[in-house]
C-alpha positions in Angstrom: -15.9 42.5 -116.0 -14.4 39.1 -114.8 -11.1 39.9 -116.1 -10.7 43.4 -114.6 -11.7 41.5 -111.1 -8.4 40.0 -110.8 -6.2 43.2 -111.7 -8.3 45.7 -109.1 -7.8 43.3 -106.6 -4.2 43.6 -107.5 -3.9 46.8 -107.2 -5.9 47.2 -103.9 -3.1 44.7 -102.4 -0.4 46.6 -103.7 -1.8 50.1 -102.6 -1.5 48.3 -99.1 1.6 46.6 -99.3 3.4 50.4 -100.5 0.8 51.9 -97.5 2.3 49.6 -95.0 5.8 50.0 -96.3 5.4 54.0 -95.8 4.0 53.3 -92.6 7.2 51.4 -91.4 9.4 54.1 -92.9 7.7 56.6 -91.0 7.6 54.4 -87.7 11.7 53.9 -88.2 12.2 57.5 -88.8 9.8 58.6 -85.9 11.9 56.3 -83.5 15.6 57.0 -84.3 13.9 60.9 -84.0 12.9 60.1 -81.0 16.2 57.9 -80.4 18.1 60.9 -80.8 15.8 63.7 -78.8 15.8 61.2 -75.7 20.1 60.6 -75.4 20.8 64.2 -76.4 20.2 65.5 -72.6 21.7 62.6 -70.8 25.3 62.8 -73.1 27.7 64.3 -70.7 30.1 63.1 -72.5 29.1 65.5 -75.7 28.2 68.4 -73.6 31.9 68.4 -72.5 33.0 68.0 -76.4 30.9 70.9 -76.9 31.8 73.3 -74.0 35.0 72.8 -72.2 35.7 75.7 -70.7 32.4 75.9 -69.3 32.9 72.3 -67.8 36.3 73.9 -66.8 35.1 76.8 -64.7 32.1 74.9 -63.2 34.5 72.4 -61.9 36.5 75.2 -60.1 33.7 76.9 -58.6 32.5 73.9 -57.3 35.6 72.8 -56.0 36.4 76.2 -54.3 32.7 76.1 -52.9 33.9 72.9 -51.2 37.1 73.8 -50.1 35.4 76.7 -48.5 32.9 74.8 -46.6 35.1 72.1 -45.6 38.0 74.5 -43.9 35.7 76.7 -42.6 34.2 73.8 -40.5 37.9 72.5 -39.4 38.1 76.0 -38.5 35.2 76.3 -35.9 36.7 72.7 -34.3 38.3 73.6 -31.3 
């Protein structure tokens, strides 16, 4: 019984060393997840990779809103 002390012990340490090892696999995984999720909104830069032409035509409309608004007040000025 003495000698099987030493080896349980053991082997409860290493169950917890390979526990905490999964545990910091999971933690690096869960953060470059998260990493990911949390810069994927705020890349304007891909979203203009991705659609162009929607970028495009939104820039137009928006500038032809403002010209628009703009002239029509230079307009009203006597």
């Amino acid at each position: 019984m003495a000698e099987s002390l030493p080896t349980d012990r053991f082997d409860h340490e290493e169950r917890i060393r390979r526990d905490l090892e999964n545990a910091r696999q999971e933690f690096a995984t869960s953060v470059l997840a998260l990493r990911r999720k949390m810069t994927s909104p705020f890349d304007w830069r891909g979203f203009l990779r991705r659609r162009p032409v929607a970028v495009v035509i939104g820039g137009v409309i928006t500038g032809f809103t403002i010209a628009l608004l703009t002239s029509a007040r230079w307009k009203d000025d006597p």
